[in-house]
Structures are given as C-alpha cells and as structure tokens.
HTML snippet that shows the backbone in 3Dmol.js (N, CA, C, O; Angstrom):
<script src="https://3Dmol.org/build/3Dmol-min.js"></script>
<div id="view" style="width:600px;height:400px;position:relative"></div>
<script>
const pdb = `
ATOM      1  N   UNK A   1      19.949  22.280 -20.378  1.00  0.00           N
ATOM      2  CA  UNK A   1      19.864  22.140 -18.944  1.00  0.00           C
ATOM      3  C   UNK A   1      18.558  21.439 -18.543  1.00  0.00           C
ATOM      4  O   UNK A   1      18.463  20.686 -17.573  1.00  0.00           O
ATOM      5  N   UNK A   2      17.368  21.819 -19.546  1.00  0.00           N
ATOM      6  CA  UNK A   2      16.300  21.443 -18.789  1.00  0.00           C
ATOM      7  C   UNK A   2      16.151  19.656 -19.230  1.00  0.00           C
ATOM      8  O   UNK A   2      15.573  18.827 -18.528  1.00  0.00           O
ATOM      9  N   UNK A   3      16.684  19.433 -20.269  1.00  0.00           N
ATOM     10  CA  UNK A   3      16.219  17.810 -20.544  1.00  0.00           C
ATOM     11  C   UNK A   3      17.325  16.914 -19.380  1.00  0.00           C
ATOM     12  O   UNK A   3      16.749  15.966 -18.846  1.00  0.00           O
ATOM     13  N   UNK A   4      18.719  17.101 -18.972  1.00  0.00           N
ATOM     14  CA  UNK A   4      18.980  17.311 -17.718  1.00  0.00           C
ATOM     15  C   UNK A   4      18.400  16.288 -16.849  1.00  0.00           C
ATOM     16  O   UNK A   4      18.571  15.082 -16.667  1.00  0.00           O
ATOM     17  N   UNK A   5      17.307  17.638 -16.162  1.00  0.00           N
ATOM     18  CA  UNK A   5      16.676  17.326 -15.320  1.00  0.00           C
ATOM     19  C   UNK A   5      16.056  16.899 -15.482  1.00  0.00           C
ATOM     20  O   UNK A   5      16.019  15.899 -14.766  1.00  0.00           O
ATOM     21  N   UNK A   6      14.621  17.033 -16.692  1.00  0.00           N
ATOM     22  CA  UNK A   6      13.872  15.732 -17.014  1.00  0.00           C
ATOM     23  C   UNK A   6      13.964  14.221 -16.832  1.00  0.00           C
ATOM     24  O   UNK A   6      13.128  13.419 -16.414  1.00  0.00           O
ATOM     25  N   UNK A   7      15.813  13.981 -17.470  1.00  0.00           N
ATOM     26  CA  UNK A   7      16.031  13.010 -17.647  1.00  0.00           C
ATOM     27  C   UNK A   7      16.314  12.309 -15.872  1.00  0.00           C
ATOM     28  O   UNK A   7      15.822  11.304 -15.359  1.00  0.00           O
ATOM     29  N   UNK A   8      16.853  12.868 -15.556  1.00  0.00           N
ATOM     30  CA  UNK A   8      17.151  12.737 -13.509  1.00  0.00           C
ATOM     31  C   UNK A   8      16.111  12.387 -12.745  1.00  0.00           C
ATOM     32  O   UNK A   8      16.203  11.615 -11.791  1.00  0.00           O
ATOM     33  N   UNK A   9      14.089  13.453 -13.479  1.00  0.00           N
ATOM     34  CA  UNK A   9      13.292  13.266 -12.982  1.00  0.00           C
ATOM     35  C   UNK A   9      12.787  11.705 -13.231  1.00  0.00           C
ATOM     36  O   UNK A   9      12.513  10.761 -12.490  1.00  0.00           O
ATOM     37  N   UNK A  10      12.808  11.947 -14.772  1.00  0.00           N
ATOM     38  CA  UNK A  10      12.772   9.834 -14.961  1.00  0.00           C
ATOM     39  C   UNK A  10      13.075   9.048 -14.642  1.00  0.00           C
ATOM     40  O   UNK A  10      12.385   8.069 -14.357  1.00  0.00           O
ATOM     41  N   UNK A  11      14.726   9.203 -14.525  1.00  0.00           N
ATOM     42  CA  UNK A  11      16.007   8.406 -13.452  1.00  0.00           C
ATOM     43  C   UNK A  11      14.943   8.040 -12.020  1.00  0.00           C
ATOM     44  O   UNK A  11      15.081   6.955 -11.455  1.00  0.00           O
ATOM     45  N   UNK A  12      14.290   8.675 -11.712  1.00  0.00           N
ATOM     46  CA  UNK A  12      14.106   9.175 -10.238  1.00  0.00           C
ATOM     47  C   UNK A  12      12.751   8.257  -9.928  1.00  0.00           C
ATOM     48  O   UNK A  12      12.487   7.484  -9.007  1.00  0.00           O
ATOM     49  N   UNK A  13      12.148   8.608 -10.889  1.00  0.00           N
ATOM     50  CA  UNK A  13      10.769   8.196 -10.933  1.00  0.00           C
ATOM     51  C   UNK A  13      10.635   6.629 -11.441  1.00  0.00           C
ATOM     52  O   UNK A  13       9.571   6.056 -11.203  1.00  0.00           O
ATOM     53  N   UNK A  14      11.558   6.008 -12.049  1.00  0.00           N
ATOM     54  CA  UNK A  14      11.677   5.133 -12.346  1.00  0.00           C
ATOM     55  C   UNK A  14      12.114   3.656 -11.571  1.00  0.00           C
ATOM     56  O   UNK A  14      11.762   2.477 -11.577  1.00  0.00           O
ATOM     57  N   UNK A  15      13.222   4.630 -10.836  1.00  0.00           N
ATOM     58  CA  UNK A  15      13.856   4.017  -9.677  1.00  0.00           C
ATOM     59  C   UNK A  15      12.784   3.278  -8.275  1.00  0.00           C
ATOM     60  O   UNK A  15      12.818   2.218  -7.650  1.00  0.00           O
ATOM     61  N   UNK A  16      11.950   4.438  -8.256  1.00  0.00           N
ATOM     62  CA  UNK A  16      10.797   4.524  -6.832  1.00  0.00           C
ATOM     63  C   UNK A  16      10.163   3.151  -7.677  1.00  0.00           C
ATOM     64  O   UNK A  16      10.320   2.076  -7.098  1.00  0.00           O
ATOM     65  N   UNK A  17       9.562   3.131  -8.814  1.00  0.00           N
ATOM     66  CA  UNK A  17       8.555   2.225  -8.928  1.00  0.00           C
ATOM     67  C   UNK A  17       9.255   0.752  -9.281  1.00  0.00           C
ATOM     68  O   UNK A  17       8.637  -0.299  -9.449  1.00  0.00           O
ATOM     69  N   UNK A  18      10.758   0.947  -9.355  1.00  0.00           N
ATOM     70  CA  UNK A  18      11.329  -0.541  -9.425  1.00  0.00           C
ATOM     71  C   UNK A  18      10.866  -1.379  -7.979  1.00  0.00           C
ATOM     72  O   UNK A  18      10.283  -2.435  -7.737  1.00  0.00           O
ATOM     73  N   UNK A  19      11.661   0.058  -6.941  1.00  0.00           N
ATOM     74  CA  UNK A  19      11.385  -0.488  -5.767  1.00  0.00           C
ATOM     75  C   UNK A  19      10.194  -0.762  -5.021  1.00  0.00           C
ATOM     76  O   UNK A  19      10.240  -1.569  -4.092  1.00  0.00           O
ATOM     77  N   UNK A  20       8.594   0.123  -5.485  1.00  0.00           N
ATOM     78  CA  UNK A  20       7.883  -0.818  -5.103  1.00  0.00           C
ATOM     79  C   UNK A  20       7.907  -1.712  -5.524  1.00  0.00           C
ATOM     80  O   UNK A  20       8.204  -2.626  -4.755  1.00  0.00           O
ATOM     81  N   UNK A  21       7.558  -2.177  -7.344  1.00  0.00           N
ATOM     82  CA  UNK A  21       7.407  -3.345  -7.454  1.00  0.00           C
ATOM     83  C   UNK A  21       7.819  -4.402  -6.813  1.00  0.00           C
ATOM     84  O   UNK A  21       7.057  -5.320  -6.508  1.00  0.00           O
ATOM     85  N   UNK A  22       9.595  -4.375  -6.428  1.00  0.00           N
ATOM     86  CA  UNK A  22       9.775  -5.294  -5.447  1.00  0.00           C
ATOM     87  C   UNK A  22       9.459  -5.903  -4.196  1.00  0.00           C
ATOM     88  O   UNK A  22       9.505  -7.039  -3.723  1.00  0.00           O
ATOM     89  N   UNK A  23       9.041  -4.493  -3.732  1.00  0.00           N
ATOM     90  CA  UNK A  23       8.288  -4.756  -2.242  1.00  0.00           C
ATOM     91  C   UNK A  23       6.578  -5.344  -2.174  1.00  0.00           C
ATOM     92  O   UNK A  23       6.073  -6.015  -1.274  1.00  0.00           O
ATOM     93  N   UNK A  24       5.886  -4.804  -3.524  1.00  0.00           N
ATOM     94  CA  UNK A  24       4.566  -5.345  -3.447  1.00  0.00           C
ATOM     95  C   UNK A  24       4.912  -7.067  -4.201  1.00  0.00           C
ATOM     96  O   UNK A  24       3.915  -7.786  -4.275  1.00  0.00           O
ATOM     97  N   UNK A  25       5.903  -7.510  -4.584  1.00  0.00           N
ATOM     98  CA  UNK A  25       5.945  -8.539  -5.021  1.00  0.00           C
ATOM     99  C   UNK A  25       6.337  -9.756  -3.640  1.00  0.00           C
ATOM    100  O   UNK A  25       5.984 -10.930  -3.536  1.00  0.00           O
ATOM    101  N   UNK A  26       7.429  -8.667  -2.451  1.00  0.00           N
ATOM    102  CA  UNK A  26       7.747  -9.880  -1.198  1.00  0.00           C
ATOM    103  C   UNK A  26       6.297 -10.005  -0.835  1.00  0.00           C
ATOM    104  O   UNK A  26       5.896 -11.167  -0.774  1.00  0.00           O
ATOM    105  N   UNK A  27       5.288  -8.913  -0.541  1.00  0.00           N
ATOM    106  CA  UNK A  27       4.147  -8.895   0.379  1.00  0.00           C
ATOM    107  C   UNK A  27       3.145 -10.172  -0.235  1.00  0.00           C
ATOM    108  O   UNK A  27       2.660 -11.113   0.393  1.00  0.00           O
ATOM    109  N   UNK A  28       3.044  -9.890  -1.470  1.00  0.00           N
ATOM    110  CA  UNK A  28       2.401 -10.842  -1.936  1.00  0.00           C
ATOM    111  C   UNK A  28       2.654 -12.903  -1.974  1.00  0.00           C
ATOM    112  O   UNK A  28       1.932 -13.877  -1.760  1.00  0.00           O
ATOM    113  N   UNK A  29       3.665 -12.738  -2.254  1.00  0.00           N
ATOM    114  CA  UNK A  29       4.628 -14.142  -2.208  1.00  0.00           C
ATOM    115  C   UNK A  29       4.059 -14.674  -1.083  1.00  0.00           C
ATOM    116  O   UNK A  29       3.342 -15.674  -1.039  1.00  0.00           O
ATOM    117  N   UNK A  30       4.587 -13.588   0.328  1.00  0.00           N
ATOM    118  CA  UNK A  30       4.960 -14.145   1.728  1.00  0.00           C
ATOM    119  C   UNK A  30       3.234 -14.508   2.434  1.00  0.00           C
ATOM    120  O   UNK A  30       2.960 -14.989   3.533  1.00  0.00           O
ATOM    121  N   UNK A  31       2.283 -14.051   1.295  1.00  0.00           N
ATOM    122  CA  UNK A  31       1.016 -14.046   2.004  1.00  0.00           C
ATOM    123  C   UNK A  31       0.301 -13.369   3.155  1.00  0.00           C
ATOM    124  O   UNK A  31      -0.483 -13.711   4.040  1.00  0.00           O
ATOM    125  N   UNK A  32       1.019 -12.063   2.692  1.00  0.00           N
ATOM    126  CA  UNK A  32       0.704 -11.161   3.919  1.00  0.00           C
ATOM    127  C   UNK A  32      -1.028 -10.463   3.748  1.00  0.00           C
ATOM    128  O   UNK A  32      -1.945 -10.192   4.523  1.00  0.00           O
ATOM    129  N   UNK A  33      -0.774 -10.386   2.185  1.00  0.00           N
ATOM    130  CA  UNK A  33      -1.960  -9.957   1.602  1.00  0.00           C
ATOM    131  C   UNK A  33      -3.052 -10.446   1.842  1.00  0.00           C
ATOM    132  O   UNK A  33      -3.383 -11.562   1.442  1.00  0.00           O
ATOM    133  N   UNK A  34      -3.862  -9.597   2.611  1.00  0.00           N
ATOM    134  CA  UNK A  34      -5.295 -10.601   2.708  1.00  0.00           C
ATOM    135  C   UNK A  34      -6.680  -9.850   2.685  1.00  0.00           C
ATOM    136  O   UNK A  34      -6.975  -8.858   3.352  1.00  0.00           O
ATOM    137  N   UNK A  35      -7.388 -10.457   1.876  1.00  0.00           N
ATOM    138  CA  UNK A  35      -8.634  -9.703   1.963  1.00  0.00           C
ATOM    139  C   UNK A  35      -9.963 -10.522   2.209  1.00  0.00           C
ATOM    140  O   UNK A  35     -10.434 -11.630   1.951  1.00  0.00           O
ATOM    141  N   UNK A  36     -10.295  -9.359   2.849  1.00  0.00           N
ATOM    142  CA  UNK A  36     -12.133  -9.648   3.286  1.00  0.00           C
ATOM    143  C   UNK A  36     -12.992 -10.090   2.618  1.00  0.00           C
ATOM    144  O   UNK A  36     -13.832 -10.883   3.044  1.00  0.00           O
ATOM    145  N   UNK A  37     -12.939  -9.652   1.423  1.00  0.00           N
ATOM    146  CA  UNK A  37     -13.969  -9.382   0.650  1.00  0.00           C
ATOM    147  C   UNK A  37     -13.310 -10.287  -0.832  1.00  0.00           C
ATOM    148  O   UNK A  37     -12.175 -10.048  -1.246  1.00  0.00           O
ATOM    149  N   UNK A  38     -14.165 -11.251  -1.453  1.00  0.00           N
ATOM    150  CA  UNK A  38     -13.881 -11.861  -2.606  1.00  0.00           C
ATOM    151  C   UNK A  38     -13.983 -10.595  -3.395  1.00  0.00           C
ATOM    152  O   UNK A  38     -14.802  -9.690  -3.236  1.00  0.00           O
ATOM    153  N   UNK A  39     -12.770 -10.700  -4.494  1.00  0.00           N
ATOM    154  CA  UNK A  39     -12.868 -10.337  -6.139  1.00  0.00           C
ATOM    155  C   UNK A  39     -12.813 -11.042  -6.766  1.00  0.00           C
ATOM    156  O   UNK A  39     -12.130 -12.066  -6.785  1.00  0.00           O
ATOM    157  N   UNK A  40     -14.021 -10.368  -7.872  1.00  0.00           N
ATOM    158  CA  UNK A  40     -14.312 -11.321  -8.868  1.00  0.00           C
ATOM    159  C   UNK A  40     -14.109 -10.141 -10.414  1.00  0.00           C
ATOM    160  O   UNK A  40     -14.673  -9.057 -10.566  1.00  0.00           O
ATOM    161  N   UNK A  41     -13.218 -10.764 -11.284  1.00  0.00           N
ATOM    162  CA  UNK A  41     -12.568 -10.316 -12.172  1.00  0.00           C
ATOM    163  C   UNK A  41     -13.372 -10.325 -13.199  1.00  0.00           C
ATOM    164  O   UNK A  41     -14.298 -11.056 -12.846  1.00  0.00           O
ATOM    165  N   UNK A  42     -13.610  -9.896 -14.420  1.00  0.00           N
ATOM    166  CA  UNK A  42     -14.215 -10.137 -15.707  1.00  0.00           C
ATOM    167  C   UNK A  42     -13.185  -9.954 -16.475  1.00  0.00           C
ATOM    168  O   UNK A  42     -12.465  -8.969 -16.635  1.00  0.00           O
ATOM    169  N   UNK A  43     -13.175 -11.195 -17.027  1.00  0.00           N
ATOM    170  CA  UNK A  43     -12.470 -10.246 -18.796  1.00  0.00           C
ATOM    171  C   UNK A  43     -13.561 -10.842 -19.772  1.00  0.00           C
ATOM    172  O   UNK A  43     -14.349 -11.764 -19.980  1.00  0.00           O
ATOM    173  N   UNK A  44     -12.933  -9.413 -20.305  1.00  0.00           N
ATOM    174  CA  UNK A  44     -14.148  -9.480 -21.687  1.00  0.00           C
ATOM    175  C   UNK A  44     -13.446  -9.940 -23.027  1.00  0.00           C
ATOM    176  O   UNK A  44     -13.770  -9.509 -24.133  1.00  0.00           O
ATOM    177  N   UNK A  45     -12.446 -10.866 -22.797  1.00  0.00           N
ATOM    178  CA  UNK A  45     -12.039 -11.553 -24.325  1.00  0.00           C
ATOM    179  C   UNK A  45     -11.076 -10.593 -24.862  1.00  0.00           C
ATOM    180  O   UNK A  45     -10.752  -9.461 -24.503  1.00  0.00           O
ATOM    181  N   UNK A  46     -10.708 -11.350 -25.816  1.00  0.00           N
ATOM    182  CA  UNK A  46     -10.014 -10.425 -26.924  1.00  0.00           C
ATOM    183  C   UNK A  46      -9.940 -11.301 -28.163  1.00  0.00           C
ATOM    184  O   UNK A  46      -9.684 -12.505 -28.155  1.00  0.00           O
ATOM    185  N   UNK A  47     -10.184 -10.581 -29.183  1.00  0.00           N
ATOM    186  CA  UNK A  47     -10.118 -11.540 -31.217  1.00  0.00           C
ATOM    187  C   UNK A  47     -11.813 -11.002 -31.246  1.00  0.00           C
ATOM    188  O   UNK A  47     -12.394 -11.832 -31.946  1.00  0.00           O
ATOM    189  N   UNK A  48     -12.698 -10.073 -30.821  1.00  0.00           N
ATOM    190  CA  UNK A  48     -13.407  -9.681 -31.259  1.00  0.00           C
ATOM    191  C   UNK A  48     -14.953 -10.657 -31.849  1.00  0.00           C
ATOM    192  O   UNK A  48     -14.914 -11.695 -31.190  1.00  0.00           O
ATOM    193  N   UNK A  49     -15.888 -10.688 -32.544  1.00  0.00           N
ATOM    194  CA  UNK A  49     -16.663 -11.441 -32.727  1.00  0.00           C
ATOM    195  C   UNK A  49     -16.711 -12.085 -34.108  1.00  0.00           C
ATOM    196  O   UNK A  49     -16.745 -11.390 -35.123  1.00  0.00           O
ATOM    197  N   UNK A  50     -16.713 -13.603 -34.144  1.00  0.00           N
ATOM    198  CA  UNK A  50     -16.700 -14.083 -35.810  1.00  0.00           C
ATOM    199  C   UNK A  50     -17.910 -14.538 -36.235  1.00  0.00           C
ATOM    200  O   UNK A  50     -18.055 -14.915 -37.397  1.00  0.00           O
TER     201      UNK A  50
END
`;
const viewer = $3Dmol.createViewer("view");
viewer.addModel(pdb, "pdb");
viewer.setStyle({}, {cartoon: {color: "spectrum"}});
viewer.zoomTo();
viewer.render();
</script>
C-alpha cells in the first residue's frame, strides 16, 4: 500500500515541476524577465589541472 502512494507522490511531484518548467520557460522566451541588477557568472572549468 505504502509504495502506492509513494509512487502517486512522485506521479505528483513530478507532474508540478513539468509544469513549471514550462511556464518559467514562456516567461523567459517572451522577455518578461527582467532584472536590475547585472549577473555575473563564474565557472570554474572542468578537466582539472595539467
């Protein structure tokens, strides 16, 4: 009974974050998104040092 519901809770939980993704993906596209303030990203590489 209980994996069940686990599995329903996943079903469930899985579902919600399809549908944001979709919705933070129109907002973004349509250029609704806007910010004040520059970000500035770092990446720190990856393959380590030779």
């Amino acid at each position: 009974m209980w994996k069940k519901i686990e599995f329903a809770i996943v079903l469930l939980l899985l579902a919600v974050l399809i549908m944001m993704s979709n919705h933070l993906e129109e907002m973004v596209s349509s250029g609704r998104v806007t910010g004040r303030n520059p970000c500035i990203v770092l990446d720190s590489g990856h393959g380590g040092c030779r």
